[in-house]
C-alpha distance (Angstrom), angle and dihedral (degrees) to the residues before:
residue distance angle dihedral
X1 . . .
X2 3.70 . .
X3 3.09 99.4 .
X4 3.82 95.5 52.7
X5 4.35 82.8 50.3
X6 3.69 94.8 51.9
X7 4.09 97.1 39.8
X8 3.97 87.3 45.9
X9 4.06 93.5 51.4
X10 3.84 90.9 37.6
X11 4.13 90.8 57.0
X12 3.84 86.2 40.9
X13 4.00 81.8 55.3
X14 3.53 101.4 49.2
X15 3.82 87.4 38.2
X16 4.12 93.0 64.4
X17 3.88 87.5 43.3
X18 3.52 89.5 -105.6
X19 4.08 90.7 126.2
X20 3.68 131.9 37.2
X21 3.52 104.4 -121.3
X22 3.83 89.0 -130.1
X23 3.87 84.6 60.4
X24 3.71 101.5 49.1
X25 3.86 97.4 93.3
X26 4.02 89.7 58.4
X27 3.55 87.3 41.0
X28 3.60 88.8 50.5
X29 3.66 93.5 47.0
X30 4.07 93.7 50.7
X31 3.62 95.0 44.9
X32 4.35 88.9 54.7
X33 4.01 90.6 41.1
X34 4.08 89.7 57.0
X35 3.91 91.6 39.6
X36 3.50 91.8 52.5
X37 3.88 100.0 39.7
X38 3.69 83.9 44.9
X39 3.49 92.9 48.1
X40 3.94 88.6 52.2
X41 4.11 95.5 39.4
X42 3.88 87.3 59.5
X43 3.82 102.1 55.0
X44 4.25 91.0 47.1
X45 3.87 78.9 53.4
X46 3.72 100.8 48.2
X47 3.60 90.3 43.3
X48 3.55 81.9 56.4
X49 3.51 106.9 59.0
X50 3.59 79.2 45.2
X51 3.80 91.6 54.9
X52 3.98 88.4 32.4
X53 3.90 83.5 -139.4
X54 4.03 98.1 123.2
X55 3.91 94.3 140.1
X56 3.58 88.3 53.4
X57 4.00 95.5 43.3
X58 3.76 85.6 49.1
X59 3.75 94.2 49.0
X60 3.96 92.2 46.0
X61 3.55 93.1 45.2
X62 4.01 93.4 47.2
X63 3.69 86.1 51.5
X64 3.34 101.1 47.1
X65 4.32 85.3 48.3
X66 3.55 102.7 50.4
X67 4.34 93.8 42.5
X68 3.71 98.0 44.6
X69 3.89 89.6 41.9
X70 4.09 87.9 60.7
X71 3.98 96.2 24.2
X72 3.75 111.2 48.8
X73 2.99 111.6 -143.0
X74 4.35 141.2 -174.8
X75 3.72 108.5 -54.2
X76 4.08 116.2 -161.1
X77 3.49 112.7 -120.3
X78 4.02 99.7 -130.7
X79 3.86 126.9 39.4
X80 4.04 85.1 -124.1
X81 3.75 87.6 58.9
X82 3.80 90.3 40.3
X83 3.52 88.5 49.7
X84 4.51 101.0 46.6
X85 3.97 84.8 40.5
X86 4.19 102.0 52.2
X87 3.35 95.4 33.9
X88 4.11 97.3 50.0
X89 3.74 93.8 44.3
X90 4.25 81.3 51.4
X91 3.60 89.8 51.7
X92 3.62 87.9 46.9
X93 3.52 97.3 53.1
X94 4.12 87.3 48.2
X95 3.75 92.4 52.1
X96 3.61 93.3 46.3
X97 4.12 89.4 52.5
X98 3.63 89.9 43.9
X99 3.96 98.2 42.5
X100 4.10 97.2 40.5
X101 4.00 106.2 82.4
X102 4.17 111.4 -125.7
X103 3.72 88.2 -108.7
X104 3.98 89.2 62.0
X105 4.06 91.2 51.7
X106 4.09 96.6 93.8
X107 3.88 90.2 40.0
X108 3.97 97.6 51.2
X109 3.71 84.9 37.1
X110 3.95 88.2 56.3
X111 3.72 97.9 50.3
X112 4.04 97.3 46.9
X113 3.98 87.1 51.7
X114 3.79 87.5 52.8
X115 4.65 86.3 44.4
X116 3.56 87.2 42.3
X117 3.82 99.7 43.2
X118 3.83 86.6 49.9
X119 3.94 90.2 44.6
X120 4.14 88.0 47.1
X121 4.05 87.7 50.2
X122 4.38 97.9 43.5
X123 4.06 86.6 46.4
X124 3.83 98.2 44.5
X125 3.82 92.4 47.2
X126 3.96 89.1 45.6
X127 3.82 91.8 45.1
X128 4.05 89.9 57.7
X129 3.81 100.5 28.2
X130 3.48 85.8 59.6
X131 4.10 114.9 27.8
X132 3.49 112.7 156.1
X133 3.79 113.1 -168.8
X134 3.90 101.9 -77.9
X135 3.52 82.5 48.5
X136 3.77 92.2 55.4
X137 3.86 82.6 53.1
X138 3.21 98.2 56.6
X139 3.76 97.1 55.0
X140 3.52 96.9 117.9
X141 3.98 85.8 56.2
X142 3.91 92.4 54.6
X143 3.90 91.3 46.8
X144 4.07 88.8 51.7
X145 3.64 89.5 41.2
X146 3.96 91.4 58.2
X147 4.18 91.3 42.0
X148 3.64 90.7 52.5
X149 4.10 99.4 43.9
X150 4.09 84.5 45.2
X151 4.32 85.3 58.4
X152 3.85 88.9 40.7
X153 3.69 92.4 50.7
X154 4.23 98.8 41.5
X155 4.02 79.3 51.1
X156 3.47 96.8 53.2
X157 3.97 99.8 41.5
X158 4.46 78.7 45.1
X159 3.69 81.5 66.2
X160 3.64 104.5 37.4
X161 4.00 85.9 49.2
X162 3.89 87.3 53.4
X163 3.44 88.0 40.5
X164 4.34 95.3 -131.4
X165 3.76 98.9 130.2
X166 3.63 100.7 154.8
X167 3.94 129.1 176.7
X168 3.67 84.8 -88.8
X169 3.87 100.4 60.4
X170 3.45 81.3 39.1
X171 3.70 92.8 58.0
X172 3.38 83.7 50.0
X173 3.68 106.0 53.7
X174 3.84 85.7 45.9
X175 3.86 90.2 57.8
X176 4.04 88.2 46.6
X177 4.01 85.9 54.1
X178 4.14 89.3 49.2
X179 4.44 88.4 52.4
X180 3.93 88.8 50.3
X181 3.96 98.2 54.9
X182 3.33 83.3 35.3
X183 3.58 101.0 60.7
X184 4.22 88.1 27.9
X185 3.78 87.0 63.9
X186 3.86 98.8 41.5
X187 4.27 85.4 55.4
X188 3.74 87.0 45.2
X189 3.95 88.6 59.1
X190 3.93 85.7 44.8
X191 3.41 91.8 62.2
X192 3.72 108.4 47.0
């Protein structure tokens, strides 16, 4: 059904002259990458006003953004499967900040750092042990990768040490974990 939607508005597009017809495939592609991400971005959101955990949604999603922007990371190969896989690792993450009492925050918090410093370790090793030539490319990437997941982790022990883990950081840390096995499976399917 989407596809039918986007191909009809695209044609309608190129049919007022507003798109070369040597452009309409990328145009095509751009128009079903924001429907779908859209699509996506406003169940997490629903299910946060249901959830009233915005902040944390925000936080999760932000994290999620910024280290699968610079890490790569496994893609799904349908938008179904894109779809049933985001959204139930989202509803994990909620169910995990609603189900894990306050006291529990620095603790849980504690024990991803330690999955996620692991993960961060196993996946940069990997990444350089075995570049092949996009990866050699993408240098730059790697290096901004590392930089930001240093910050990310000095902020997180900053709040462990002043022990204020709230859901938030949390949300955070859980969002971190996601990018990790994320990027650990995507060099997995590299390598085979």
């Amino acid at each position: 059904m989407i596809e039918q939607w986007i191909h009809k508005l695209a044609l309608q597009a190129e049919a007022s002259g507003d798109i070369d017809p040597k452009d309409l495939p990328i145009f095509r592609y751009g128009l079903q990458m924001m429907v779908e991400i859209g699509i996506i971005f406003m169940t997490m959101l629903l299910v946060s006003l249901a959830f009233d955990k915005i902040i944390e949604t925000m936080v999760w999603l932000f994290t999620i953004i910024i280290f699968r922007s610079i890490g790569e990371g496994y893609h799904a190969k349908t938008f179904k499967s894109c779809y049933f896989i985001s959204v139930s690792i989202y509803l994990l993450t909620i169910a995990s900040l609603e189900l894990i009492p306050s006291i529990w925050y620095g603790k849980v918090t504690l024990a991803c750092l330690v999955l996620v410093s692991t993960l961060f370790v196993v996946t940069t090793f990997l990444t350089f042990k075995h570049q092949s030539e996009e990866m050699v490319d993408n240098r730059l990437f790697h290096k901004i990768r590392i930089l930001l997941s240093f910050c990310f982790y000095f902020f997180v022990i900053y709040r462990l040490a002043q022990n204020t883990v709230s859901a938030s950081v949390l949300a955070g840390i859980l969002g971190f974990v996601v990018t990790q096995l994320s990027h650990f499976i995507k060099i997995k399917e590299l390598r085979k």
